[in-house]
Backbone bond lengths (Angstrom), bond angles and torsions (degrees), N, CA, C in turn:
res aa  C-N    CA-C-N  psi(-1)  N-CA   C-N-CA  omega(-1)  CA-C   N-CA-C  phi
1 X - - - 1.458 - - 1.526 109.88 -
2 X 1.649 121.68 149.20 1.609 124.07 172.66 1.577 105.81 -60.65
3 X 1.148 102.13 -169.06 1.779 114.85 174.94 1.448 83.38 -91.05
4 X 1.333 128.60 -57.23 1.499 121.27 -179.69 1.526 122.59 -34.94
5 X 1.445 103.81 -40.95 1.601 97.04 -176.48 1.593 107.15 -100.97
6 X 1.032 125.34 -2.22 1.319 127.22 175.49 1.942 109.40 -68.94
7 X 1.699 96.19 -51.60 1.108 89.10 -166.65 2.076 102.37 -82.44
8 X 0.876 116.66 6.30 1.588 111.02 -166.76 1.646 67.15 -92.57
9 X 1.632 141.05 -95.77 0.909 123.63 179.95 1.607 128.30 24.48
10 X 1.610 114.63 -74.54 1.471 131.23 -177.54 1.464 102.02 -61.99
11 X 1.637 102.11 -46.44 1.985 101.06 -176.90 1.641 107.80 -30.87
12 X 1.221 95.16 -67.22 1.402 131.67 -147.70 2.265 105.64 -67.99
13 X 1.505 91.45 -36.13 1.405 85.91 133.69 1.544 153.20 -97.05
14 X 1.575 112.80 -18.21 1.017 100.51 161.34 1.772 131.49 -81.32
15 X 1.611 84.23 -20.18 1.879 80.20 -168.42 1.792 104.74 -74.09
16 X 1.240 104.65 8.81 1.718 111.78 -169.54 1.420 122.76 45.75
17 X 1.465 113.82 -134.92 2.044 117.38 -154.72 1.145 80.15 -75.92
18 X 1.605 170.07 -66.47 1.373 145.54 -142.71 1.158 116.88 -79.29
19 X 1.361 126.94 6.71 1.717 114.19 -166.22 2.141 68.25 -108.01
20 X 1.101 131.78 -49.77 1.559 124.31 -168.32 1.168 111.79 -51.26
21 X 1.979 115.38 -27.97 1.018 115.09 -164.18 1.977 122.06 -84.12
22 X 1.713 80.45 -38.32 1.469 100.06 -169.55 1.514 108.95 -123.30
23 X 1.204 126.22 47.22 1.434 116.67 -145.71 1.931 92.42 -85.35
24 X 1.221 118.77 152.23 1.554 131.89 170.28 1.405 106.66 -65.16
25 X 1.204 110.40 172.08 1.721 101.95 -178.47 2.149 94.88 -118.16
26 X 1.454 92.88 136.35 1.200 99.42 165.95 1.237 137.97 -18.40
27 X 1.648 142.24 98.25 1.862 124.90 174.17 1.128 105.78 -24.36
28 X 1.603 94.48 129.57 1.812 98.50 177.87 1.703 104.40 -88.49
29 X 1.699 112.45 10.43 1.896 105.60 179.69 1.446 73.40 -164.06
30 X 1.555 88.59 -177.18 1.674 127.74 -174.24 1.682 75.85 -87.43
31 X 1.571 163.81 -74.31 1.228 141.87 -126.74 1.450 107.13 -70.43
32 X 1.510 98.91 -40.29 1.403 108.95 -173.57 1.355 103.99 -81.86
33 X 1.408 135.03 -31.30 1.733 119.92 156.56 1.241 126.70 -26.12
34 X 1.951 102.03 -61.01 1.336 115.68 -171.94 1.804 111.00 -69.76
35 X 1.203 126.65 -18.13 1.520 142.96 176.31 1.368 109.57 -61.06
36 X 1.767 108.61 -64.29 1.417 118.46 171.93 1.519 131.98 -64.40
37 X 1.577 109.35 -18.58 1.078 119.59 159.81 2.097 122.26 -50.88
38 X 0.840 103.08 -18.81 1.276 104.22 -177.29 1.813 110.05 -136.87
39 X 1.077 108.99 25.06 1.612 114.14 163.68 1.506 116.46 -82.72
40 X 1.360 105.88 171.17 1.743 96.94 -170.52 1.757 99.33 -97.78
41 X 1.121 129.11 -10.46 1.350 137.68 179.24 1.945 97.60 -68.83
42 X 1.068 107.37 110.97 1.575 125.08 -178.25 1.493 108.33 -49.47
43 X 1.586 105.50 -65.75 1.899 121.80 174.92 1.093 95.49 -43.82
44 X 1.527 137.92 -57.46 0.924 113.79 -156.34 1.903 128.17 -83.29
45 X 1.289 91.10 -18.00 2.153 103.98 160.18 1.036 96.73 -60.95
46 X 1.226 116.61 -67.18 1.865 117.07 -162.25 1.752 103.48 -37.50
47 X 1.221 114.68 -71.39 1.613 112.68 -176.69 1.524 131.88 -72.86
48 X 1.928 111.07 6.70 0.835 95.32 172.12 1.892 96.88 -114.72
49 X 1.217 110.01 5.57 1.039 130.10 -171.57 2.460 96.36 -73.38
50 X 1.884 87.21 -53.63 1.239 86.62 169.12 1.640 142.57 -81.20
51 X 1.654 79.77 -4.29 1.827 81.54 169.45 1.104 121.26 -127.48
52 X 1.491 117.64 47.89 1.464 132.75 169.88 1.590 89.06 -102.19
53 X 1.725 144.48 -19.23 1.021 131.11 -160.28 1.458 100.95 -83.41
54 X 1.736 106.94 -25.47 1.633 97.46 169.25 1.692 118.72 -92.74
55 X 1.296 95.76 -31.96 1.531 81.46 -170.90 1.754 112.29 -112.60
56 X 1.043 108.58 28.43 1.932 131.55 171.67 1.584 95.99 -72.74
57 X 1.874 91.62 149.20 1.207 101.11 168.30 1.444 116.65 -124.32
58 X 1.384 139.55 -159.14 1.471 116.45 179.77 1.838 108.54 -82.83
59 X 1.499 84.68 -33.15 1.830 98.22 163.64 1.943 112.59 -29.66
60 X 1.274 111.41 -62.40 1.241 122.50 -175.05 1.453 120.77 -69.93
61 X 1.348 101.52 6.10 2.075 102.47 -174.79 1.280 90.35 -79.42
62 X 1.313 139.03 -28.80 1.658 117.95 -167.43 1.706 112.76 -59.63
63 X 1.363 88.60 -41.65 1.631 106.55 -176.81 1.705 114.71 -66.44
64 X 1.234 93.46 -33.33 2.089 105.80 173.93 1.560 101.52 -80.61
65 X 1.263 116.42 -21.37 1.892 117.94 173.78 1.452 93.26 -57.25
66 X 1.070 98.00 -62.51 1.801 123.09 -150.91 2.088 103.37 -50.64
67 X 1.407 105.35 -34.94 1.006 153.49 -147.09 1.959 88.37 -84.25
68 X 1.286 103.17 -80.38 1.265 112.96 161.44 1.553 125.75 -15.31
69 X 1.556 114.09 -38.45 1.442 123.16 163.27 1.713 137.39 -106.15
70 X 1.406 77.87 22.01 1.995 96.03 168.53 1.369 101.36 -37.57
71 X 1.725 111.08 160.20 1.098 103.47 160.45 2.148 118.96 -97.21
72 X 1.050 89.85 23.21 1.378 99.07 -169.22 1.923 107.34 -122.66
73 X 1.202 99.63 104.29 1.638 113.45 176.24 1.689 126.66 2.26
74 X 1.734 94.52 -74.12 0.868 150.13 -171.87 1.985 115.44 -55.33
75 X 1.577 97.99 -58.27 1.548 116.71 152.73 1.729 113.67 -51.89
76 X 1.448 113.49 -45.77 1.396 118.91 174.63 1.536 112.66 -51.59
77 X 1.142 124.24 -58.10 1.040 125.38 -147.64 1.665 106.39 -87.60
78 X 1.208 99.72 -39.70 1.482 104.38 177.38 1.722 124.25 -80.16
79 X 1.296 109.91 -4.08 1.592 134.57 163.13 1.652 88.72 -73.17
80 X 1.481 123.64 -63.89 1.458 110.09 -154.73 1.175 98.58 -57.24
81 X 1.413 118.77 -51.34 1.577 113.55 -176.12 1.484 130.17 -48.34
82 X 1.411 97.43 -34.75 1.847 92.44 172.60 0.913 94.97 -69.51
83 X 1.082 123.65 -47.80 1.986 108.98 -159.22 1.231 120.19 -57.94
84 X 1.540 108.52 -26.25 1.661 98.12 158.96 1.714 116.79 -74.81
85 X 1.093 116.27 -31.80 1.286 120.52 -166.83 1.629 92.66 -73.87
86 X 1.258 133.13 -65.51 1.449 123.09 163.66 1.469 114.09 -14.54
87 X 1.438 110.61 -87.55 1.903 122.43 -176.63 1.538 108.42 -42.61
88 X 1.566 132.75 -28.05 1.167 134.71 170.81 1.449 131.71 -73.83
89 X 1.751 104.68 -0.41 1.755 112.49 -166.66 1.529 77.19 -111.66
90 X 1.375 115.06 120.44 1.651 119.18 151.71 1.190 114.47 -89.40
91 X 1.432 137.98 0.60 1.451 130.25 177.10 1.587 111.54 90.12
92 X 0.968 127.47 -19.08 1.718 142.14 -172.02 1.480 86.86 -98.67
93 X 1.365 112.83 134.29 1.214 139.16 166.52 1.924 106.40 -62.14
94 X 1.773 90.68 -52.35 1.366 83.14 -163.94 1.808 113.07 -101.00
95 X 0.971 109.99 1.23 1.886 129.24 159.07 1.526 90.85 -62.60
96 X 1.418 130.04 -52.84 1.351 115.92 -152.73 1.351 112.73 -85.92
97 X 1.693 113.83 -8.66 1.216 119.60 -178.98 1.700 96.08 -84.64
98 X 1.277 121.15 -65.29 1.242 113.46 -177.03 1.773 111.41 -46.22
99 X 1.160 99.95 -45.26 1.701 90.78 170.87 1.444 125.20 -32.27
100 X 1.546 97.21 -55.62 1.490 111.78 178.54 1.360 113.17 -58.00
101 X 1.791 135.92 -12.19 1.349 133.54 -137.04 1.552 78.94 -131.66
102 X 1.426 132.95 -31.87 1.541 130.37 170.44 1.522 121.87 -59.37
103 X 1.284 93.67 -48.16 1.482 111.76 -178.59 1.331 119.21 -61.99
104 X 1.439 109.10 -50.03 1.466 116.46 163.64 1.584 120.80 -55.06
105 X 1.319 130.84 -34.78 1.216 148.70 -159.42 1.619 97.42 -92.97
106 X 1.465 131.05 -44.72 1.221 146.65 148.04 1.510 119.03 -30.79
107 X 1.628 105.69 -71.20 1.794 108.32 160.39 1.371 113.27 -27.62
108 X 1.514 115.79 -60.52 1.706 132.42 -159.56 1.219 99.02 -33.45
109 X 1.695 103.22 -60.97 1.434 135.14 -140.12 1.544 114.33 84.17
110 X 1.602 98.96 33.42 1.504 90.52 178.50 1.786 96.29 -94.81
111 X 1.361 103.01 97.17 2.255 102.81 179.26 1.219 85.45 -59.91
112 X 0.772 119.33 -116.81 1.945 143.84 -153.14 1.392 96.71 12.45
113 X 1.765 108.45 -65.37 1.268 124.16 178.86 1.519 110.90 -33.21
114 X 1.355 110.05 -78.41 1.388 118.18 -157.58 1.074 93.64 -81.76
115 X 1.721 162.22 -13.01 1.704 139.84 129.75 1.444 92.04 -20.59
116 X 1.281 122.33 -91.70 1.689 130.10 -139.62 1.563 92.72 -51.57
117 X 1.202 135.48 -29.88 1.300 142.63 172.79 1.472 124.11 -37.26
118 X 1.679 89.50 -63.52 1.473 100.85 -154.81 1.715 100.65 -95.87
119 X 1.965 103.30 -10.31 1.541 90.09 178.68 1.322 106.38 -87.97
120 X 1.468 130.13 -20.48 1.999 111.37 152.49 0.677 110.14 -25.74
121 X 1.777 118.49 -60.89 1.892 116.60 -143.14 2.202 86.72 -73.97
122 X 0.899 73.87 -36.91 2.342 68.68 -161.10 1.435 93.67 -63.97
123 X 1.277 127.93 -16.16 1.922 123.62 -167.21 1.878 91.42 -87.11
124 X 1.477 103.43 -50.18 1.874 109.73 -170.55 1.217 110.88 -66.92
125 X 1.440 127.96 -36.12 1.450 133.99 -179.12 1.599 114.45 -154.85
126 X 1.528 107.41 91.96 1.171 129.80 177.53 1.283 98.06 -50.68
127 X 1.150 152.08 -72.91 1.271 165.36 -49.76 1.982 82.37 -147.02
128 X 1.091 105.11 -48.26 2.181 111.00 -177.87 1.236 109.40 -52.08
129 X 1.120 131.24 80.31 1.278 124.64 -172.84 1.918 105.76 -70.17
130 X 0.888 116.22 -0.37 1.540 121.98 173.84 1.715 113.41 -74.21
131 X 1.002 101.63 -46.66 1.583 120.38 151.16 1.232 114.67 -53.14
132 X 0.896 159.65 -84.26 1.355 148.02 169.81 1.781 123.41 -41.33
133 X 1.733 112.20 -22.18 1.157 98.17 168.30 1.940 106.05 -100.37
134 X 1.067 95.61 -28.42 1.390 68.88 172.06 1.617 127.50 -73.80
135 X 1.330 126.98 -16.69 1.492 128.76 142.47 1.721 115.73 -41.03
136 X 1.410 113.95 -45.53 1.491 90.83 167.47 1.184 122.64 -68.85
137 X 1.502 111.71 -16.18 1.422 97.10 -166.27 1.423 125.77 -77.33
138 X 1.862 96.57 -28.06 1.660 100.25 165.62 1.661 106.13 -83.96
139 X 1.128 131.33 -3.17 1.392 121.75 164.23 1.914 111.91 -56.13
140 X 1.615 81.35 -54.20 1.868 84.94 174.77 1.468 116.66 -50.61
141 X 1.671 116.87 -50.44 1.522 103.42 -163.92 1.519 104.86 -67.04
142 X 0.798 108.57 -14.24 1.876 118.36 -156.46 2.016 101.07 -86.20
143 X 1.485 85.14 -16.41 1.803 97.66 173.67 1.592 113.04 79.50
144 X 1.745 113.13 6.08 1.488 120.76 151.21 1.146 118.28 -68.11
145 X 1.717 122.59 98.82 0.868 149.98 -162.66 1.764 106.08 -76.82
146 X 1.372 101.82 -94.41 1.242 122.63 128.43 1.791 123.25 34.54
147 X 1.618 85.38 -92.30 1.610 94.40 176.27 1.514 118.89 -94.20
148 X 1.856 119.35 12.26 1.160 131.17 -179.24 2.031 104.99 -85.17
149 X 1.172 87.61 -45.93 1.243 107.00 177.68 1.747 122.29 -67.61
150 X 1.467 101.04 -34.89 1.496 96.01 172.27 1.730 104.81 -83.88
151 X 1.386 116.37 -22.75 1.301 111.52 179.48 2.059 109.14 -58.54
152 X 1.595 99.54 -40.38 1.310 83.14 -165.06 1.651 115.01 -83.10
153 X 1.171 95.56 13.62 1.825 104.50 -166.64 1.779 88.79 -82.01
154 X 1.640 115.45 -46.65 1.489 116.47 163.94 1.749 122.19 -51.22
155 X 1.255 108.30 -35.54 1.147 111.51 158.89 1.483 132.73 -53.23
156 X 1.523 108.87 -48.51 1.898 108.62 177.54 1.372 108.05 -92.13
157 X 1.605 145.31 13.08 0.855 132.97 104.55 1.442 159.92 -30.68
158 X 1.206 97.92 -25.69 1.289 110.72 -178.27 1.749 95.91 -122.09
159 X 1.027 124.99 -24.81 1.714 120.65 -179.75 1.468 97.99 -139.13
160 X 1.011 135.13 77.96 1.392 136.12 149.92 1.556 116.48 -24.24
161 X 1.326 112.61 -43.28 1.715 111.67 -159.42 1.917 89.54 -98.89
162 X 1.212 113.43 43.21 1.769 106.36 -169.56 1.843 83.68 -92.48
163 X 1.144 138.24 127.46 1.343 141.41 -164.31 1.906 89.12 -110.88
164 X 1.774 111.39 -33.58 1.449 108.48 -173.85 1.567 104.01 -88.57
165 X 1.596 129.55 15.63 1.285 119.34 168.41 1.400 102.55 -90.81
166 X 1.891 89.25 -45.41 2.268 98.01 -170.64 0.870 124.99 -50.02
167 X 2.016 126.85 -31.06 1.078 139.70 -172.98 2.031 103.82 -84.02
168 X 1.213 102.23 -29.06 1.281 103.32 166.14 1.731 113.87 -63.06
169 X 1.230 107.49 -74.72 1.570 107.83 175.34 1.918 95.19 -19.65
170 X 1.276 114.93 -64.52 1.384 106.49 -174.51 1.406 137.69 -42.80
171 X 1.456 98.77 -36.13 1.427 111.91 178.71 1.506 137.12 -88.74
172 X 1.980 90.59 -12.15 1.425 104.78 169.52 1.523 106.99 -85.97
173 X 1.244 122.11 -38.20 1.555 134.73 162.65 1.875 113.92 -40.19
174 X 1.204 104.22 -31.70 1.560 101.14 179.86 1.315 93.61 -100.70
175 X 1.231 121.70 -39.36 1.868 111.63 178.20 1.599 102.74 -29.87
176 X 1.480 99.68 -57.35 1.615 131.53 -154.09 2.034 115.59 -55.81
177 X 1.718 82.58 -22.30 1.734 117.00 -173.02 1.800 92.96 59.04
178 X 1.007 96.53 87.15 1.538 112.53 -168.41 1.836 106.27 -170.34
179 X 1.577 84.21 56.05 2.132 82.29 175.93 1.668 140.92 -69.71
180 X 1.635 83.66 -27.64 1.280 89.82 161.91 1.981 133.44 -68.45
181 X 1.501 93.00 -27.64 1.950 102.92 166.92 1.341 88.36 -88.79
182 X 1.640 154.40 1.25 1.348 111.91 150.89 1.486 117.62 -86.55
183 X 1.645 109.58 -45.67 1.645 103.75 176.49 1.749 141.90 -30.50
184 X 1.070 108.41 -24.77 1.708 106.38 154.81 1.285 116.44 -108.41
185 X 1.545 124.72 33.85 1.495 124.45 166.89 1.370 83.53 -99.80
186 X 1.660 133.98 -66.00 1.101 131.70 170.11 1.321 131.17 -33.31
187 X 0.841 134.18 -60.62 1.209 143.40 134.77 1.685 110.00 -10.22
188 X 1.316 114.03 -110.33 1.560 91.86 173.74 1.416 146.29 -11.46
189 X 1.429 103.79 -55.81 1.769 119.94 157.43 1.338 108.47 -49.72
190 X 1.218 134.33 -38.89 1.462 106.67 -163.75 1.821 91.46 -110.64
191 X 1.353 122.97 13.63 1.726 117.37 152.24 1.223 106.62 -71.47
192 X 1.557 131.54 -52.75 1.349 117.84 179.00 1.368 116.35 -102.63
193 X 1.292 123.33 32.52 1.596 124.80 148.42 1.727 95.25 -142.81
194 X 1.158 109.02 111.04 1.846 99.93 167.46 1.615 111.33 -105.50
195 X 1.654 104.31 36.44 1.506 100.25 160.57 1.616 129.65 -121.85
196 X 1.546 83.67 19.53 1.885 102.37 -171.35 2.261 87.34 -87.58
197 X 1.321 81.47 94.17 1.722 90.98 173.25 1.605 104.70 -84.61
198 X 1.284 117.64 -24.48 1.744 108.07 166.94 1.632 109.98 -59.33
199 X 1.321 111.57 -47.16 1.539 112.75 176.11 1.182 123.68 -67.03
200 X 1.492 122.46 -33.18 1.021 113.91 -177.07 1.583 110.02 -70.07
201 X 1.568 121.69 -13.05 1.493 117.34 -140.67 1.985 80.84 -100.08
202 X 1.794 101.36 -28.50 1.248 103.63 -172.91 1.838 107.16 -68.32
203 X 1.012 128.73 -32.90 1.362 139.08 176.13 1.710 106.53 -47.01
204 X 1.393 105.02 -54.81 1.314 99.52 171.82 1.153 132.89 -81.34
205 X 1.220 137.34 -14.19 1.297 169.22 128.46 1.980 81.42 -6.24
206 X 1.638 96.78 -104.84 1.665 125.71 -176.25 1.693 83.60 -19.16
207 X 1.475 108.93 -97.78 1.429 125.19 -165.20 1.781 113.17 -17.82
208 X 1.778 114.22 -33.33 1.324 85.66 -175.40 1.556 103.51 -111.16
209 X 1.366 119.78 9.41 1.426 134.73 173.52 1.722 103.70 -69.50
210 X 1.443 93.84 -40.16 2.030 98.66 -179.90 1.343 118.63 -77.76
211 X 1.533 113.89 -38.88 1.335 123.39 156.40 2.211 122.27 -31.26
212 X 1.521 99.70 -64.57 1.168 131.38 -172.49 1.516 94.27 -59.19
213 X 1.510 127.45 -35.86 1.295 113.87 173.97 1.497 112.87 -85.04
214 X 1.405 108.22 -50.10 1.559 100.35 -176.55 1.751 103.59 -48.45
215 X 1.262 140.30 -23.49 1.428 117.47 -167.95 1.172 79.06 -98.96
216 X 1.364 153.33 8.36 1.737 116.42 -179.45 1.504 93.39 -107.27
217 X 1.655 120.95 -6.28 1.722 95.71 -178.89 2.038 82.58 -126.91
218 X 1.152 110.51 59.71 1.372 127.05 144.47 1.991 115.45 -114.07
């Protein structure tokens, strides 16, 4: 199945007997995605919400940010998902295949592999910043600290609004036992996603861990 039909799939169970009954009809383009994205008709965010993940461009993440603060669950969640599915299409047929061959190799836990992977994709098209974060990301498991961190600095260059690099910066920062350089990576991440409830829970976490020191070396 697409990401498109996967997530209409989930609609269609969560929105229950009225989405079977009365369901909207699919954006017939990406203009009319980005249109329905901000109508007051709910069905109709939800599905254009889910098929910006196939046919979105990086152009359109401001609007999937924006998107992120629906007042409707459902719009939330399926915005985050395009937005990865967006940041994951480099436009290259054959970047996207190797993409697909990193990621998998990543799952394994084969690093080495998916490094040699993802530094093609960052050597063929600098410009993918998905490629470069997902290289940090097996930099992180692999416990390259180091080169996780310079990877994602290539990352907010090229995607500023990447909320799954910022929260990284965070997590290599606590690897690092260094909470205070993660607490405004976190922080940032959850300004432009306020539905990362692990982060948010980690914010408070940090916040009263820093507290607990400032009164013990007062």
């Amino acid at each position: 199945m697409t990401r498109l039909a996967v997530a209409l799939a989930v609609l269609l169970v969560a929105g229950g007997t009225a989405w079977a009954q009365t369901p909207s009809p699919a954006p017939a383009s990406r203009e009319q995605a980005l249109t329905d994205l901000s109508r007051e008709d709910v069905e109709a965010r939800r599905r254009a919400a889910a098929a910006l993940g196939e046919v979105g461009r990086m152009e359109d993440v401001p609007a999937l940010v924006q998107a992120l603060r629906d007042r409707d669950g459902i719009v939330r969640a399926l915005a985050e998902n395009s937005l990865w599915g967006v940041w994951s299409h480099s436009g290259d047929p054959e970047v996207d295949a190797l993409f697909e061959l990193g990621v998998e190799q990543m799952n394994l836990r084969q690093g080495p592999s998916a490094v040699d992977i993802f530094t093609r994709i960052v050597e063929k098209k600098p410009e993918f910043a998905e490629g470069w974060n997902k290289r940090a990301t097996v930099y992180f498991l692999m416990g390259e600290y180091d080169k996780s961190l310079r990877d994602c600095d290539e990352v907010m260059k090229r995607n500023p609004s990447h909320f799954g690099a910022l929260a990284g910066y965070g997590q290599i920062y606590l690897r690092l036992g260094r909470p205070e350089r993660a607490l405004p990576y976190f922080e940032r991440a959850l300004a432009v996603n306020p539905n990362m409830d692990g982060v948010a829970q980690m914010i408070e976490e940090i916040k009263a861990l820093l507290a607990e020191k400032r009164r013990e070396s007062v």
